[in-house]
Short mmCIF file of the C-alpha atoms (twelve columns), coordinates in Angstrom:
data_MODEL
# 
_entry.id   MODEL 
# 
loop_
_atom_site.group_PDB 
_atom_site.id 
_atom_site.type_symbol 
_atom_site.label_atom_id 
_atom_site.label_alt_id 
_atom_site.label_comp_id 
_atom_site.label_asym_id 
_atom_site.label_seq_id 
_atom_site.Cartn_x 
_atom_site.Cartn_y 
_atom_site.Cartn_z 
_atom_site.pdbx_PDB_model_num 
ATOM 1   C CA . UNK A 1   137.395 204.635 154.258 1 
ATOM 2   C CA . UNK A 2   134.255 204.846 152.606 1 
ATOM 3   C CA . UNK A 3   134.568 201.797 150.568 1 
ATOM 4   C CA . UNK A 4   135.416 199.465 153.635 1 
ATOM 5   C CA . UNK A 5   132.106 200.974 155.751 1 
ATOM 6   C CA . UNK A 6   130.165 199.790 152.039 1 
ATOM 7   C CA . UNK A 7   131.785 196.550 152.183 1 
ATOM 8   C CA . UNK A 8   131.245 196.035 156.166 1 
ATOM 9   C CA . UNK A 9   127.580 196.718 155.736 1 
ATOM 10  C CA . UNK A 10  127.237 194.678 153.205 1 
ATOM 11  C CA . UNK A 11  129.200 191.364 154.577 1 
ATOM 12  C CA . UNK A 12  126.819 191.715 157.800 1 
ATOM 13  C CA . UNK A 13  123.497 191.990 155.093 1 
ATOM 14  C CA . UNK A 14  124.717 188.880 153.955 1 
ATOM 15  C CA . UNK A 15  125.344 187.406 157.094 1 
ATOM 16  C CA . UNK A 16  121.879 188.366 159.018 1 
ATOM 17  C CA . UNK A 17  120.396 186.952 155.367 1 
ATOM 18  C CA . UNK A 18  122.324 183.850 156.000 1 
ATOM 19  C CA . UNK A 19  121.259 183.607 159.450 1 
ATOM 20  C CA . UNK A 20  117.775 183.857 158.740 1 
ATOM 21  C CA . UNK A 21  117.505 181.102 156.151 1 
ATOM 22  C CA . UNK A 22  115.123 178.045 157.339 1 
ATOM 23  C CA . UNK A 23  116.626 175.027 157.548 1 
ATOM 24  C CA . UNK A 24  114.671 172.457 155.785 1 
ATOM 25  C CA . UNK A 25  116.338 169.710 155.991 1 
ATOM 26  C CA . UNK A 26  115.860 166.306 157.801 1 
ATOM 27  C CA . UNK A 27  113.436 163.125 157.796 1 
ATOM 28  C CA . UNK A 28  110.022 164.412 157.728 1 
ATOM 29  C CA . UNK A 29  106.296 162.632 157.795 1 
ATOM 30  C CA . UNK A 30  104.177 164.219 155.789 1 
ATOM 31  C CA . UNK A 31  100.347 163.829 155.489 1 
ATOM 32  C CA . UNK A 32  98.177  165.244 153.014 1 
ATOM 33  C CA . UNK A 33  94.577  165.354 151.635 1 
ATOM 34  C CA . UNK A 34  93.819  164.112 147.769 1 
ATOM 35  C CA . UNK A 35  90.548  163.797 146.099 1 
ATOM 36  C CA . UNK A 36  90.579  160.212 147.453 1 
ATOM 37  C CA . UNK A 37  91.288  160.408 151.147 1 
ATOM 38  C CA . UNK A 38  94.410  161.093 153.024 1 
ATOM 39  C CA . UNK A 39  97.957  159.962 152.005 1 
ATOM 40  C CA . UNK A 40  100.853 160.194 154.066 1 
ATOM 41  C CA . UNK A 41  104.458 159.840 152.993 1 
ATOM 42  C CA . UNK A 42  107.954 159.704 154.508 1 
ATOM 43  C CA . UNK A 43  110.308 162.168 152.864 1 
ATOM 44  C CA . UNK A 44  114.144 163.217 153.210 1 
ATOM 45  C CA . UNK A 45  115.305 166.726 152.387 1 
ATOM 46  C CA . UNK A 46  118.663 167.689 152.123 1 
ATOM 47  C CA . UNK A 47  119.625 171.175 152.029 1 
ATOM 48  C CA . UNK A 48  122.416 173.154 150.027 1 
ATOM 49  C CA . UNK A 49  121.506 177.065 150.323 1 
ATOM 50  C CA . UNK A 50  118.087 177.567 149.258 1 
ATOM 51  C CA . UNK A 51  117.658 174.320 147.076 1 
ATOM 52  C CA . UNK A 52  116.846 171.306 148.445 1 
ATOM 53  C CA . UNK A 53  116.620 167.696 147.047 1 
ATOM 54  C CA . UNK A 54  115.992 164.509 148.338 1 
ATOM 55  C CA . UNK A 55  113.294 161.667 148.246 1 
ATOM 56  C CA . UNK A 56  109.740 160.963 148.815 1 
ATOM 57  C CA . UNK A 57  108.672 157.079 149.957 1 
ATOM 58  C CA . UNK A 58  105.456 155.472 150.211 1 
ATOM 59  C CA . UNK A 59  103.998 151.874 149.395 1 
ATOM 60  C CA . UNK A 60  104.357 152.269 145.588 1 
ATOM 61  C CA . UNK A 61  108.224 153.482 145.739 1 
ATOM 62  C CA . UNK A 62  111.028 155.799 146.082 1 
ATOM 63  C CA . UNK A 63  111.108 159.299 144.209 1 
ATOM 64  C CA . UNK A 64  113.439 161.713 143.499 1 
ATOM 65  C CA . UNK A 65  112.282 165.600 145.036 1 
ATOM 66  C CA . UNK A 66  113.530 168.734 144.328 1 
ATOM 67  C CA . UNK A 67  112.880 172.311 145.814 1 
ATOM 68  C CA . UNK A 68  114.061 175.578 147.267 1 
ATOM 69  C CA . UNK A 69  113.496 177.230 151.059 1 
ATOM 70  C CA . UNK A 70  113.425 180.697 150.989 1 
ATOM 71  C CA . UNK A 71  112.796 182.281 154.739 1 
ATOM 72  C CA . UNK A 72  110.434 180.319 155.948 1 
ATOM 73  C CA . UNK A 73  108.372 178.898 152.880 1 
ATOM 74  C CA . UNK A 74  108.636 175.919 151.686 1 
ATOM 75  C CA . UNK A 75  108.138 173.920 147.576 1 
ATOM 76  C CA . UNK A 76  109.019 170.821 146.870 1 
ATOM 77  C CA . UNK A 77  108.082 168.905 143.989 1 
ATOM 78  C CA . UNK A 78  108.250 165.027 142.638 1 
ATOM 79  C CA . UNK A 79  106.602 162.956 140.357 1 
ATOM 80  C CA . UNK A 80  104.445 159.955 140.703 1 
ATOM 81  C CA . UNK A 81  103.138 157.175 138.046 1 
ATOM 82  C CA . UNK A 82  99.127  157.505 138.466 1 
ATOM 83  C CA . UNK A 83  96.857  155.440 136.455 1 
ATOM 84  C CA . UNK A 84  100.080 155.194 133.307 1 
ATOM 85  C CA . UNK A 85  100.122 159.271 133.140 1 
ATOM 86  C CA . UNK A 86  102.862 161.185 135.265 1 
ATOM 87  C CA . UNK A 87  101.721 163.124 138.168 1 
ATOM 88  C CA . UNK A 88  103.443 165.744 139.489 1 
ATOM 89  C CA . UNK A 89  102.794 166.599 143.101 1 
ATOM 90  C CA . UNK A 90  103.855 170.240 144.768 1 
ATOM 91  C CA . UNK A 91  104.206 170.606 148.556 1 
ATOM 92  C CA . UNK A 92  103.900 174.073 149.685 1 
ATOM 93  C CA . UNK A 93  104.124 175.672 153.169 1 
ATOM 94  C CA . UNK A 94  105.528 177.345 155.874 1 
ATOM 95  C CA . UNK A 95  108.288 175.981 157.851 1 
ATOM 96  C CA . UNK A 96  107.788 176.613 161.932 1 
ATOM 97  C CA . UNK A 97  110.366 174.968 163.510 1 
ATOM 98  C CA . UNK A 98  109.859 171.091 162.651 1 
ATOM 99  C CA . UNK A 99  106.643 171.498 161.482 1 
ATOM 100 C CA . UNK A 100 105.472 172.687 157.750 1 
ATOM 101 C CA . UNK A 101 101.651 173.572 156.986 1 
ATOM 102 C CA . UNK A 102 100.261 174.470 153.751 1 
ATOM 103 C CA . UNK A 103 99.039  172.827 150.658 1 
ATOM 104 C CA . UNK A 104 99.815  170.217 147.769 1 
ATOM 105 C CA . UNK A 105 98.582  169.971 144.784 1 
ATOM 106 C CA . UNK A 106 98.217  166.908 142.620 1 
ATOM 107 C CA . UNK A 107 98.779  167.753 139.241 1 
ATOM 108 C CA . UNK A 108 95.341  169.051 137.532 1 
ATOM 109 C CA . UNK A 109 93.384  166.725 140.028 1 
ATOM 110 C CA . UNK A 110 92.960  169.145 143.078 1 
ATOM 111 C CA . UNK A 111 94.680  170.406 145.819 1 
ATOM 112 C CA . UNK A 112 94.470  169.763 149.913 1 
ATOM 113 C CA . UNK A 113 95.718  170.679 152.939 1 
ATOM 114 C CA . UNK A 114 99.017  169.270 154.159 1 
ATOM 115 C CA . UNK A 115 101.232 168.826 157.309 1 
ATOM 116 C CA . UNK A 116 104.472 167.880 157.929 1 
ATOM 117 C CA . UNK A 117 106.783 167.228 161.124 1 
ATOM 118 C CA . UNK A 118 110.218 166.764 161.012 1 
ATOM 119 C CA . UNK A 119 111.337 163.439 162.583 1 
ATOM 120 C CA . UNK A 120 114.672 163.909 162.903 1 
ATOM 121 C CA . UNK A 121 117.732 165.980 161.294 1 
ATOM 122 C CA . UNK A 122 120.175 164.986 158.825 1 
ATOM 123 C CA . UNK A 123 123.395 164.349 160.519 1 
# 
């Protein structure tokens, strides 16, 4: 009897842990702040568990994103061609509903603040 109280406790842990993750995913429009002005950028995040993937599009392309949700905090990360060098640039914030604010950073170059609103959800 013991044993099945454990287990019990444990399957409803898991299930309020569940329950609480943020869900990330959708069509989102983010803007952001870089050493040379503001940049904004359409990106879709899909959502399996805690990792997400997707893709980030502006005027100089598609990229591929990857990232994780855990609670309510929010990383994603993708890479960008800049000047023939690779830049990688890392979104990260706190998910509110359909809105994320925080920070991303561009590579070595500096970081700014950012803000995100979800436009609509993946169906």
């Amino acid at each position: 009897m013991h044993g099945l109280r454990v287990s019990l406790v444990i399957v409803a842990l898991t299930c309020v842990s569940a329950l609480a993750q943020s869900d990330a995913a959708g069509n989102w429009r983010v803007e952001f702040v870089v050493p040379s002005g503001e940049t904004m950028v359409n990106m879709t995040i899909n959502q399996k568990g805690t990792t997400l993937s997707g893709r980030v599009i502006n005027e100089y392309g598609e990229f591929p994103l990857t990232g994780r949700v855990v609670d309510n905090h929010v990383t994603v990360e993708w890479t960008v061609p800049e000047d023939g060098e690779q830049v990688t640039i890392t979104m990260s914030g706190t998910l509110v509903g359909d809105d994320i604010t925080g920070t991303a950073r561009l590579g070595n170059i500096g970081e700014g603040s950012l803000t995100a609103h979800r436009m609509s959800r993946n169906p």
